[in-house]
Backbone bond lengths (Angstrom), bond angles and torsions (degrees), N, CA, C in turn:
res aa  C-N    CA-C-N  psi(-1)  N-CA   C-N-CA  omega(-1)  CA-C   N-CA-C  phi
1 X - - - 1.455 - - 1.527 107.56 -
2 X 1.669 118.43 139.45 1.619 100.01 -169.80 2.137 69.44 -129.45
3 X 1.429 81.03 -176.69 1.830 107.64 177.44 1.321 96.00 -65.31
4 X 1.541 145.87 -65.84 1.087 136.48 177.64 1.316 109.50 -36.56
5 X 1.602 145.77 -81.92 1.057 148.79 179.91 1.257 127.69 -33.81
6 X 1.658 110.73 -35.28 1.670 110.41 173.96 1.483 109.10 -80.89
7 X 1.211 113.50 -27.25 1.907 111.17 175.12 1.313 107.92 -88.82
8 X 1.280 133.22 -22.17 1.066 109.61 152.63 1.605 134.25 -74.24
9 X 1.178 123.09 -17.87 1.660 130.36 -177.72 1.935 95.27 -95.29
10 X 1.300 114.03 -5.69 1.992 116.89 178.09 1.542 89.23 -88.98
11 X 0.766 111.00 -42.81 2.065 118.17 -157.15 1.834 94.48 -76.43
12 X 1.576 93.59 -49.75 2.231 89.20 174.50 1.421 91.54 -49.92
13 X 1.315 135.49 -80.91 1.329 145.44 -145.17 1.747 118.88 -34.76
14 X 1.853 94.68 -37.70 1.214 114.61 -160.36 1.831 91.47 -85.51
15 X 1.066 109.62 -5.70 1.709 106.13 -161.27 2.112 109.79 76.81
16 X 0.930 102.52 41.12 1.247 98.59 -174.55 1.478 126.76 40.08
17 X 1.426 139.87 -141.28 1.246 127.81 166.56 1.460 129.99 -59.19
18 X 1.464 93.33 14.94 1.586 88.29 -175.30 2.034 107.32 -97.25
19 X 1.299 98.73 -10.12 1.664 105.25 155.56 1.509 117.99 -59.53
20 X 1.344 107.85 -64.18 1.653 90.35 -172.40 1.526 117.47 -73.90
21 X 1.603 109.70 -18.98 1.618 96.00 -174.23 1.810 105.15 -108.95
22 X 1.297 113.85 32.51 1.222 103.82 149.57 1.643 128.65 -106.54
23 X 0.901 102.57 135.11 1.722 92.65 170.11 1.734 154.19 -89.96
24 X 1.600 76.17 19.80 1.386 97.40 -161.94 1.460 110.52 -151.77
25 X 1.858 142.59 106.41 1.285 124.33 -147.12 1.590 73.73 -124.21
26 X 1.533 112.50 173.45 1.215 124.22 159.72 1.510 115.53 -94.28
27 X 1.102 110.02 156.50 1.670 105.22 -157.23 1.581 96.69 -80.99
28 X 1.448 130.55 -50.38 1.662 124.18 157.06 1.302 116.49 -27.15
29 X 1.518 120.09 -72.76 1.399 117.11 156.42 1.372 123.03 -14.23
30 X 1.202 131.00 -96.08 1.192 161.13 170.27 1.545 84.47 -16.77
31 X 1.418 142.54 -90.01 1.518 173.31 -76.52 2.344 74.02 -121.99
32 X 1.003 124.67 -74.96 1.014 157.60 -173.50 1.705 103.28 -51.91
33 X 1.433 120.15 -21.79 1.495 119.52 -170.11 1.429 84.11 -118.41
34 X 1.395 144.31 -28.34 1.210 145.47 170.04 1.669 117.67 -59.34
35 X 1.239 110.34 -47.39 0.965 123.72 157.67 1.790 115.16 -53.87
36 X 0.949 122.44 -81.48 1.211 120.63 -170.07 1.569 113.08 -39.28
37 X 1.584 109.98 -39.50 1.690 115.66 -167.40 1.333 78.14 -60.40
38 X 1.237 131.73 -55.58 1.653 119.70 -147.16 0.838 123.58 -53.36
39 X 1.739 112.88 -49.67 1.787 117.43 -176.46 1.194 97.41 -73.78
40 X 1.298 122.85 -26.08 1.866 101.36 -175.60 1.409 106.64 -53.10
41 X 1.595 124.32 -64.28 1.394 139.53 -160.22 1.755 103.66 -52.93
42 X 1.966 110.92 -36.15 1.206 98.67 174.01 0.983 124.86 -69.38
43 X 1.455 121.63 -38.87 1.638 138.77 -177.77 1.455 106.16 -42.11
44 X 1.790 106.60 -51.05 1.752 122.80 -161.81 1.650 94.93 -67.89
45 X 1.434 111.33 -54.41 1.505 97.56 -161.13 1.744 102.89 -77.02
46 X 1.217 126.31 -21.70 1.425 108.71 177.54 1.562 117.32 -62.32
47 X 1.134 105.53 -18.32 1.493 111.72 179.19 1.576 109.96 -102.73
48 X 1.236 95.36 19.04 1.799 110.89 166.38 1.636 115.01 60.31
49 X 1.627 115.33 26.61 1.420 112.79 -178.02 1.813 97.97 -82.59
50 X 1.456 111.25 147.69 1.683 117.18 -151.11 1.250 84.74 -87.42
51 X 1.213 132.07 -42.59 1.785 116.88 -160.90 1.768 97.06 -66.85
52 X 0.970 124.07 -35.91 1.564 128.54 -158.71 1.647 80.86 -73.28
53 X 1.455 122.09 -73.17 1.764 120.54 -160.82 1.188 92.44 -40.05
54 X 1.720 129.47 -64.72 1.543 114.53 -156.86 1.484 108.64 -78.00
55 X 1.673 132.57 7.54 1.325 112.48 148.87 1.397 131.26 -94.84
56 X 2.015 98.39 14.04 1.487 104.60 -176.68 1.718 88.34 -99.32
57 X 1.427 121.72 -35.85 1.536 108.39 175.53 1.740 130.63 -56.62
58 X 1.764 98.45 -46.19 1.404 92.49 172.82 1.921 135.43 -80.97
59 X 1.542 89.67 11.33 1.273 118.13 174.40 2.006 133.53 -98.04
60 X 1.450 101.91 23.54 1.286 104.68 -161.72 1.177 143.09 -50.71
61 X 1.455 109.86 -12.61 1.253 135.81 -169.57 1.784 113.73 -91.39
62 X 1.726 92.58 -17.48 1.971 103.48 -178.46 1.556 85.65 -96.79
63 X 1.196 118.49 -34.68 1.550 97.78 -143.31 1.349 101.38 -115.75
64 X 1.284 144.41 151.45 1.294 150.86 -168.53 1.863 92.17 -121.23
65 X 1.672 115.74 127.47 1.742 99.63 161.71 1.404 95.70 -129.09
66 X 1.112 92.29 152.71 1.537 118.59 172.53 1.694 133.16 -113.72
67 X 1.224 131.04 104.60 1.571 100.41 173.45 1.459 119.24 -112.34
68 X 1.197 106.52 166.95 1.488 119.70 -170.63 1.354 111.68 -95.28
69 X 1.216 139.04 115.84 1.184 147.58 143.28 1.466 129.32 -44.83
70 X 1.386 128.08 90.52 0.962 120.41 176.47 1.882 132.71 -69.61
């Protein structure tokens, strides 16, 4: 996963420009683009891409981390 690839598969999610210039989402919608950001960011940081970890750090309250002790 590189920085290009996660903003581009965040920006599909969002519906492209049709996130910021609408003013009005449906709450399924909405419920459904929330969802999607999420597993992306988990997907990105399990595979250790840095922008995804530091939006799983300043995010503590979505994201639960764990590490394993070997």
């Amino acid at each position: 996963m590189t920085n290009k690839l996660f903003i581009t598969e965040f920006l599909e999610i969002l519906g492209g420009d049709n996130f910021l210039l609408c003013d009005l989402i449906d709450q399924e919608e909405l419920f459904a683009m929330q969802d999607g950001i999420a597993k992306l960011i988990v997907k990105s940081a399990n595979v250790g891409l840095p922008l995804a970890t530091q939006m799983v750090a300043l995010l503590p309250n979505s994201f639960q981390t764990s590490t394993t002790d070997v």
